[in-house]
C-alpha positions as CSV (number, residue, x, y, z in Angstrom):
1,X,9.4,-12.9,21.4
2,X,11.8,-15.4,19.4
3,X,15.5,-14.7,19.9
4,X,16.1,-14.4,16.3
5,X,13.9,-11.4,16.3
6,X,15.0,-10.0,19.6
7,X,18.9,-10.3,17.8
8,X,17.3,-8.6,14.3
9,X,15.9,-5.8,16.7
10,X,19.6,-5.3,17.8
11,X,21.2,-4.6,14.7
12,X,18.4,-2.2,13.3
13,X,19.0,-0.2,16.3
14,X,23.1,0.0,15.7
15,X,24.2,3.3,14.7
16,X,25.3,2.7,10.8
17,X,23.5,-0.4,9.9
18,X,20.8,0.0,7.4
19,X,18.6,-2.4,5.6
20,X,21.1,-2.8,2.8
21,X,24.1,-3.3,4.9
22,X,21.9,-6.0,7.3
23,X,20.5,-7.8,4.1
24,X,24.5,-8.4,3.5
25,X,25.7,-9.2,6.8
26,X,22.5,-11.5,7.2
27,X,23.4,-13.3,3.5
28,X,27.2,-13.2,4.7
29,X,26.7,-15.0,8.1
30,X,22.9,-16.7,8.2
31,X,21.1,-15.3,11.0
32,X,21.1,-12.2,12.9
33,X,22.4,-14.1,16.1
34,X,25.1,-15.5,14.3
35,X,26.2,-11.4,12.9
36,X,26.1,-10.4,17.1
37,X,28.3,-13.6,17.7
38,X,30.5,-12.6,14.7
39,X,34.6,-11.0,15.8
40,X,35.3,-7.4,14.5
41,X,37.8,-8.9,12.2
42,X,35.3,-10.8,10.2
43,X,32.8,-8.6,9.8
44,X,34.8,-5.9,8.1
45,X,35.3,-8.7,5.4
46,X,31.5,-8.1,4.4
47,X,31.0,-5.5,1.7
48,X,30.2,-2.1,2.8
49,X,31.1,-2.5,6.6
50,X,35.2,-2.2,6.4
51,X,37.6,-1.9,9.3
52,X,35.7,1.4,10.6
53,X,32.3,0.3,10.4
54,X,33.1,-2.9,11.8
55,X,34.5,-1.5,15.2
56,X,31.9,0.7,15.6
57,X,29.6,-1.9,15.6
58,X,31.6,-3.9,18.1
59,X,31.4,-0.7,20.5
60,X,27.7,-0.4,19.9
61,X,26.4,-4.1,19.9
62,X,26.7,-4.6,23.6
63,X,24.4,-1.5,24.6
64,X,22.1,-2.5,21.4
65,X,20.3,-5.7,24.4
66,X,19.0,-3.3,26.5
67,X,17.9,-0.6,23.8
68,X,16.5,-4.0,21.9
69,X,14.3,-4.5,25.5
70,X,13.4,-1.0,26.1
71,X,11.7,-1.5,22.2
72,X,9.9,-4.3,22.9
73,X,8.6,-2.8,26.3
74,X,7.5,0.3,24.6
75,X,6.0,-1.2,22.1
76,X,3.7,-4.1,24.0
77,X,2.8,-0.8,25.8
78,X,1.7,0.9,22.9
79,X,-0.1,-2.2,21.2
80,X,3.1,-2.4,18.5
81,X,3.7,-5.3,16.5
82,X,7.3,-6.0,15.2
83,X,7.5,-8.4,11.7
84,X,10.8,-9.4,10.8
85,X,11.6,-9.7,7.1
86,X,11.2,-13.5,5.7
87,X,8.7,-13.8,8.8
88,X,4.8,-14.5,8.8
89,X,3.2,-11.7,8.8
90,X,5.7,-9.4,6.4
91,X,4.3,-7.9,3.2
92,X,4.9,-10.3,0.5
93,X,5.1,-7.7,-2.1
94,X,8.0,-5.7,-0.6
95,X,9.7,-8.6,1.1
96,X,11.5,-9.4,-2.3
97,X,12.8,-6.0,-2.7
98,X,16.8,-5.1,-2.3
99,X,15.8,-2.7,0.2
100,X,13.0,-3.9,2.0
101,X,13.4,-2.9,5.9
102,X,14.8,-5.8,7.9
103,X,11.7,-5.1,10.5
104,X,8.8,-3.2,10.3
105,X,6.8,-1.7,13.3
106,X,2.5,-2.5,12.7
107,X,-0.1,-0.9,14.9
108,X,-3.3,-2.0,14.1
109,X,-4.3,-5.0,11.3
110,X,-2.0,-6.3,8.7
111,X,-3.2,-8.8,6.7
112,X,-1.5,-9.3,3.1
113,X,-0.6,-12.7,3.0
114,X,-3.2,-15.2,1.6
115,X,-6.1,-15.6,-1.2
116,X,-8.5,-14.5,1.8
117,X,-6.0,-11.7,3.7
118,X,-8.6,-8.1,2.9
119,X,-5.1,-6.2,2.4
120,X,-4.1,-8.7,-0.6
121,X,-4.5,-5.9,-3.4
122,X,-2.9,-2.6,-1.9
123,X,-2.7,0.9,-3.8
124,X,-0.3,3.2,-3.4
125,X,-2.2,6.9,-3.5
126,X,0.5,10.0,-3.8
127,X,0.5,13.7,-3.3
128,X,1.3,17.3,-2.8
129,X,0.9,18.1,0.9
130,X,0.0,21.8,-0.5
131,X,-2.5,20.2,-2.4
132,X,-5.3,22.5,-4.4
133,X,-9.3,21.8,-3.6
134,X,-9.1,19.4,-7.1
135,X,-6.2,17.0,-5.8
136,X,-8.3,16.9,-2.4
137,X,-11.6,16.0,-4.6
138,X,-10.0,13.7,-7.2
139,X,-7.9,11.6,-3.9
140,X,-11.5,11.6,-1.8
141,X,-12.9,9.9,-5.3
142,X,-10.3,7.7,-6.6
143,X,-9.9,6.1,-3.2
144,X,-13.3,5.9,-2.1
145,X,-14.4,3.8,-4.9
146,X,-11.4,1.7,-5.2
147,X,-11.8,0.8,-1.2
148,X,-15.7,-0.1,-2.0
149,X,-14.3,-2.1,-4.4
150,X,-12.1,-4.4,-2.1
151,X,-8.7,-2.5,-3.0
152,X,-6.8,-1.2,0.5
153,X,-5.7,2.3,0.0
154,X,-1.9,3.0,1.1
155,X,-0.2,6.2,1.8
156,X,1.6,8.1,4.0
157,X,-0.3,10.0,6.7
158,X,1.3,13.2,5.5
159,X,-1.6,16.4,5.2
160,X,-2.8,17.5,1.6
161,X,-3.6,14.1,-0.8
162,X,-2.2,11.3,1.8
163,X,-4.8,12.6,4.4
164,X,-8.0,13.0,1.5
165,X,-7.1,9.9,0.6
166,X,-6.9,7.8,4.1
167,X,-10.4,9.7,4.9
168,X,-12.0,8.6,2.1
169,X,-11.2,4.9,2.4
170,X,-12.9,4.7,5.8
171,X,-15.4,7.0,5.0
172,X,-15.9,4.2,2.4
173,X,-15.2,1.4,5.0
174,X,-12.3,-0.3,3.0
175,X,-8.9,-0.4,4.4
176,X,-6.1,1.8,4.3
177,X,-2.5,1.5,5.4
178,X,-0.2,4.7,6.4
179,X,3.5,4.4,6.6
180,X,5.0,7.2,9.1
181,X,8.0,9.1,8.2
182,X,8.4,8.8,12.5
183,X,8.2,6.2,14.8
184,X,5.1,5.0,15.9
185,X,5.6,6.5,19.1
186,X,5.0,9.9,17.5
187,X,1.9,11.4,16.2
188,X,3.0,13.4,12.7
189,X,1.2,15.8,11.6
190,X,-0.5,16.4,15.0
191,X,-3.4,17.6,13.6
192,X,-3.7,13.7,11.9
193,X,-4.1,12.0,15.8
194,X,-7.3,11.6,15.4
195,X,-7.6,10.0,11.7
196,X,-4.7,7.6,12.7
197,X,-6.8,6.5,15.9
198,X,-9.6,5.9,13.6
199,X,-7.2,3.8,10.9
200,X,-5.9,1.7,13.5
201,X,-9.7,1.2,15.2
202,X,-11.5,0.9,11.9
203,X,-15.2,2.4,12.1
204,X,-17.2,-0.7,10.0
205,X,-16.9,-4.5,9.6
206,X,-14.5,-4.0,6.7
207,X,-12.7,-0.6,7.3
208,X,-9.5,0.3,8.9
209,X,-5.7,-0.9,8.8
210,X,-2.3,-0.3,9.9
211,X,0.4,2.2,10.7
212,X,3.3,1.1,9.2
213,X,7.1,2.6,10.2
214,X,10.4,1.0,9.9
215,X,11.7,3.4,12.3
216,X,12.5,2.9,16.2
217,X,9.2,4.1,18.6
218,X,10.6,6.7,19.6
219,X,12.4,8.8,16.2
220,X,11.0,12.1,15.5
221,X,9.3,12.9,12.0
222,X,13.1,14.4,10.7
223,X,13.5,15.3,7.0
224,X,15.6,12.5,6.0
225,X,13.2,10.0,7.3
226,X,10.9,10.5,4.3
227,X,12.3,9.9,1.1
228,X,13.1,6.2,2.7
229,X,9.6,6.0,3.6
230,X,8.1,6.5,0.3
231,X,10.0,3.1,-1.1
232,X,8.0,1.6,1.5
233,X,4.6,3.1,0.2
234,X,5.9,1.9,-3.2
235,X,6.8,-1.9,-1.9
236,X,3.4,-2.6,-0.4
237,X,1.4,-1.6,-3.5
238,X,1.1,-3.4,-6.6
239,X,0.7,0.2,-8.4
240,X,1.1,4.0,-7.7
241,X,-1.1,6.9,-8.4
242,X,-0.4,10.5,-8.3
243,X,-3.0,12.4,-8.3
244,X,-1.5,15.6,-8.0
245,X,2.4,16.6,-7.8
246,X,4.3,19.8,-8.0
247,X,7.8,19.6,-9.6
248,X,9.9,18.2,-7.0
249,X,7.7,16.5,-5.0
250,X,8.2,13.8,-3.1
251,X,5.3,11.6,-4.5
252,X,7.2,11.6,-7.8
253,X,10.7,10.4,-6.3
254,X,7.9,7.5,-5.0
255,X,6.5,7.0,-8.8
256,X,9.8,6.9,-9.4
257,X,11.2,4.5,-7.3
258,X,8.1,2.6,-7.9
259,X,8.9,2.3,-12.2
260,X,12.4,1.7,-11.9
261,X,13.8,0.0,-9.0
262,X,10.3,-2.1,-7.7
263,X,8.3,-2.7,-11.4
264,X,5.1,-1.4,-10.4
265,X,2.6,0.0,-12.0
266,X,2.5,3.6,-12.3
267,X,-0.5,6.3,-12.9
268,X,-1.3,9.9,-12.6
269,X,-4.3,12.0,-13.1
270,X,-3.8,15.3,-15.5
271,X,-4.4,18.5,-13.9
272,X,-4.7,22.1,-15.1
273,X,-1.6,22.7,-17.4
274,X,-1.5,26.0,-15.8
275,X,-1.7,25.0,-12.1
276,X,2.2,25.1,-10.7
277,X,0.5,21.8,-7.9
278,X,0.4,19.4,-11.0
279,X,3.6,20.7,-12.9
280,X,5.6,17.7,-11.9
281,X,2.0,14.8,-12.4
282,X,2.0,16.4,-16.4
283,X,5.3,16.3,-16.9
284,X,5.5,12.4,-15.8
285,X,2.6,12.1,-18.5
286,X,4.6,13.7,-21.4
287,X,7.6,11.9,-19.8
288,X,5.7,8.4,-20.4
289,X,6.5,7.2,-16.6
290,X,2.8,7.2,-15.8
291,X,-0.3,5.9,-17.8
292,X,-2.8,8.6,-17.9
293,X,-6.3,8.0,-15.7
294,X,-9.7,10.1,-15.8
295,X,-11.3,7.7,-13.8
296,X,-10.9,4.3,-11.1
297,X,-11.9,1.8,-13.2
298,X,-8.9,2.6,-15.6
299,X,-6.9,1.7,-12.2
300,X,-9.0,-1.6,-12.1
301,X,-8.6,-2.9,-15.4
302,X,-4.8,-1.9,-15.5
303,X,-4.0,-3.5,-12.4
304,X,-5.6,-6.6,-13.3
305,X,-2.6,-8.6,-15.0
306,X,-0.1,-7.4,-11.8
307,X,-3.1,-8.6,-9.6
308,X,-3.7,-12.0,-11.1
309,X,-0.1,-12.8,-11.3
310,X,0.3,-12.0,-7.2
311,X,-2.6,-13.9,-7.1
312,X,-1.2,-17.4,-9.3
313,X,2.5,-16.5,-6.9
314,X,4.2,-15.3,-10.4
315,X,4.5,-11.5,-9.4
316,X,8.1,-11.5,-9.7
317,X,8.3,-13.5,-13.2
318,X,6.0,-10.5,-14.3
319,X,9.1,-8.4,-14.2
320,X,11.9,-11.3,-16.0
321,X,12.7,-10.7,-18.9
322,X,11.2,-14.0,-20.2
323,X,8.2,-11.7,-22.4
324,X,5.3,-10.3,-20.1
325,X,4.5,-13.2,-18.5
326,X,1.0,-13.9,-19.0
327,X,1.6,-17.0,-20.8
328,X,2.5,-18.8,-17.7
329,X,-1.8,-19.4,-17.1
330,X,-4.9,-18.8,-18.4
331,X,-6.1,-15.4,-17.3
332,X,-9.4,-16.8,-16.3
333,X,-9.7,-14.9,-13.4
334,X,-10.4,-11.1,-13.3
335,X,-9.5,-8.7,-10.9
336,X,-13.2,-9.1,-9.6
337,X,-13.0,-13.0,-9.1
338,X,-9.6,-12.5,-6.8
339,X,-10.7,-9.4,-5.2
340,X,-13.6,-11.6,-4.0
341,X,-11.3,-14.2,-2.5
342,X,-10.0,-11.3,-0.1
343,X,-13.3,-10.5,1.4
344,X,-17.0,-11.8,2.5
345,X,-18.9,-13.0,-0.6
346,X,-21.7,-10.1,-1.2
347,X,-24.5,-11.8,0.4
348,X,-22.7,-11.3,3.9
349,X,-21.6,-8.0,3.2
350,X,-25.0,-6.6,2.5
351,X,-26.2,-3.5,0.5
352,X,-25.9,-1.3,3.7
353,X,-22.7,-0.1,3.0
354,X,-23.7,1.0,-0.5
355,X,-23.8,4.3,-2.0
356,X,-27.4,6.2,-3.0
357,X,-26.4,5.9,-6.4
358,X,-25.5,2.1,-6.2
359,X,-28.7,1.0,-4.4
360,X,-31.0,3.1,-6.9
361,X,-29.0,1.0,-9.9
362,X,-30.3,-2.5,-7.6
363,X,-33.6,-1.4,-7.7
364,X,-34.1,-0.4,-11.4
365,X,-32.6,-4.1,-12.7
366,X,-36.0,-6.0,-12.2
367,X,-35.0,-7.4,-15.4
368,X,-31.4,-7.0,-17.1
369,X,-31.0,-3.8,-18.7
370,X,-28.3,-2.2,-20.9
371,X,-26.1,0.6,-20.0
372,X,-27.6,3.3,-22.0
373,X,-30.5,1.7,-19.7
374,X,-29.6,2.4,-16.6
375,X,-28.5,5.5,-17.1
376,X,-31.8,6.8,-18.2
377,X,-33.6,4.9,-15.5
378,X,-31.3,6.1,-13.0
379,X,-30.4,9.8,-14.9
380,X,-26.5,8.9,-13.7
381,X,-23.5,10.5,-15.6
382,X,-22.1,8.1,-17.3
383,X,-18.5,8.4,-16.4
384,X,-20.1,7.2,-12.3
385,X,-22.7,5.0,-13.5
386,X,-19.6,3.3,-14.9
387,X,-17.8,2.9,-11.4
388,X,-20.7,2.1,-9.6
389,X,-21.8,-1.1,-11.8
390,X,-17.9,-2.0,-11.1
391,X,-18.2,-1.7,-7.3
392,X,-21.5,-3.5,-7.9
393,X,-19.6,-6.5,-10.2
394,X,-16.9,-6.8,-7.3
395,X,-19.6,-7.2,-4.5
396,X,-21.1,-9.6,-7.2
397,X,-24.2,-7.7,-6.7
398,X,-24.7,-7.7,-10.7
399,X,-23.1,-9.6,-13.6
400,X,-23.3,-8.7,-17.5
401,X,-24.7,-11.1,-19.5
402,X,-23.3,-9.6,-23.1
403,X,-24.5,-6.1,-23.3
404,X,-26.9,-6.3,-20.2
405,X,-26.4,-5.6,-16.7
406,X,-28.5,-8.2,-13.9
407,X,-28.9,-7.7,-10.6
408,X,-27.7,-11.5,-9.1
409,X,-29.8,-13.1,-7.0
410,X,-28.2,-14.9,-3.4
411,X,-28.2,-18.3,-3.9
């Protein structure tokens, strides 16, 4: 454990001290050693701290070693890693943010940075917890297929759409992240022990994740700790979809924060105009803070310029005001070409991990057909013929050929 972390660990465990008010004492004085080393007198000079806040933290830095030990004891027993902004291993995409967490707590595997790294394209999946029987079905699709196809499914563990939508990533053996309102410590909602087990042991070659908290190990799943945490779920993912939000809900104060403080991409899925559960997801539609989806390849091809500008390292000239961007390259690459970068080419992945539906549209290609084709050979619906040939592109299983689909052969 590096001193410089072991001295960041300190001052996220001072009473007062929040990731803002760090991010200014670190720009003020250079290093988290050099803020512990730092006299009362000076510190009160940074903005925000003052006279007050400044002896406080004098009074609490000395005991802040020995909590800072205790932290990193608990979590070596608990199989906790600790990341320290600006380190390897911290989420490029939220790093850049004003309020990124100076630390953040990891159980299981994190792996964002890197063409390669299988948790390169993340998606941020939102929710009522009181969620009706269609959010739970439209989560359980919309992340399945979108984890077959190589994206990793974040949310936040909570019951209702989080929990659909974690199952149905691993049911799908892709990846999924959850980022606890509690320490890691904890186990919130009880009833979720078991899913969070199976999240951080993965259950296939290419499933499983991370728990994700900035919290200390041992703070309890209070109120507070949850609005904070949805910024998080925002900063990892390159976009946001509600799928189903009563007015007031907590996943729009994420699609929120996710618009207007981080740029991302924002969606939501229409639900019964009568239905009280999507009150708040239709009135973000009407409100224009979402772009309407029906189905996940709408989420494909509209995260495609976000995806191909983290890809090229230009994700934050996306949002300067310089026009949109995408006359910095060629966009030669599709979201299917960099999605492949992030995980085994097809021919090592196999077709066992393939749906019914997908491995009946492999064996009617013996020879390239059209889409009206397929369907007919297959008697698919056309709305999920259309996301399997996509999950079928992105494994590079097929490729089109102008209005024909054919089935590649390993080469």
């Amino acid at each position: 454990m590096s001193s410089a972390l072991h001295a960041l660990l300190r001052l996220t465990l001072t009473p007062g001290l929040g990731p803002i008010l760090i991010a200014r004492l670190l720009a003020a004085l250079g290093s988290a050693e050099r803020v512990l080393a730092t006299k009362p007198a000076e510190l009160r000079a940074v903005k925000g701290i003052g006279p007050e806040r400044a002896a406080a933290m004098a009074k609490s830095l000395p005991e802040s070693a020995a909590l800072a030990d205790a932290e990193l004891a608990l979590a070596a027993k608990l199989g906790v890693s600790i990341f320290a902004k600006g380190a390897p291993g911290y989420p490029p995409l939220l790093a850049p943010l004003a309020d990124a967490p100076p630390i953040l707590y990891v159980r299981g595997s994190l792996h964002t940075e890197g063409d390669q790294a299988p948790d390169r394209y993340p998606l941020g999946i939102v929710g009522s917890r009181a969620c009706t029987h269609y959010g739970t079905e439209q989560a359980e699709r919309f992340a399945a297929q979108l984890a077959a196809a190589g994206i990793t499914i974040v949310s936040g563990g909570a019951r209702g759409i989080d929990t659909a939508a974690h199952r149905a990533a691993l049911r799908a053996q892709g990846r999924t992240i959850a980022v606890l309102g509690c320490g890691l410590a904890r186990v919130y909602p009880p009833e979720n022990e078991a899913l969070f087990a199976e999240i951080v042991a993965g259950v296939g070659p290419r499933s499983g994740g991370a728990l994700i908290s900035e919290l200390p190990l041992n703070t309890p799943p209070n109120a507070e700790n949850f609005p904070a945490r949805n910024r998080i779920i925002s900063g990892l993912s390159l976009g946001i979809l509600v799928i189903e939000a009563a007015k007031g809900s907590g996943a729009l104060i994420t699609a929120r924060v996710a618009a207007e403080e981080h740029g991302r991409e924002v969606f939501a899925l229409p639900g019964r105009v009568d239905s009280p559960a999507s009150e708040g997801s239709l009135e973000l539609l009407k409100s224009g803070g979402a772009a309407l989806v029906t189905d996940p390849t709408d989420i494909l091809s509209q995260l495609e310029a976000p995806a191909r500008h983290l890809f090229h390292d230009t994700h934050a000239a996306r949002y300067t005001p310089m026009g949109d961007g995408d006359e910095l390259f060629a966009p030669t690459e599709s979201l299917a070409d960099m999605l492949s970068t992030s995980r085994p080419a097809a021919k090592s992945v196999g077709e066992a991990t393939l749906s019914a539906s997908q491995r009946a549209i492999l064996a009617a290609l013996d020879s390239p057909l059209t889409v009206d084709e397929l369907a007919q050979h297959t008697a698919s619906e056309p709305a999920a013929l259309r996301v399997d040939l996509t999950v079928l592109e992105l494994r590079r299983l097929v490729a089109r050929s102008g209005p024909r689909i054919a089935r590649t052969r390993p080469g």
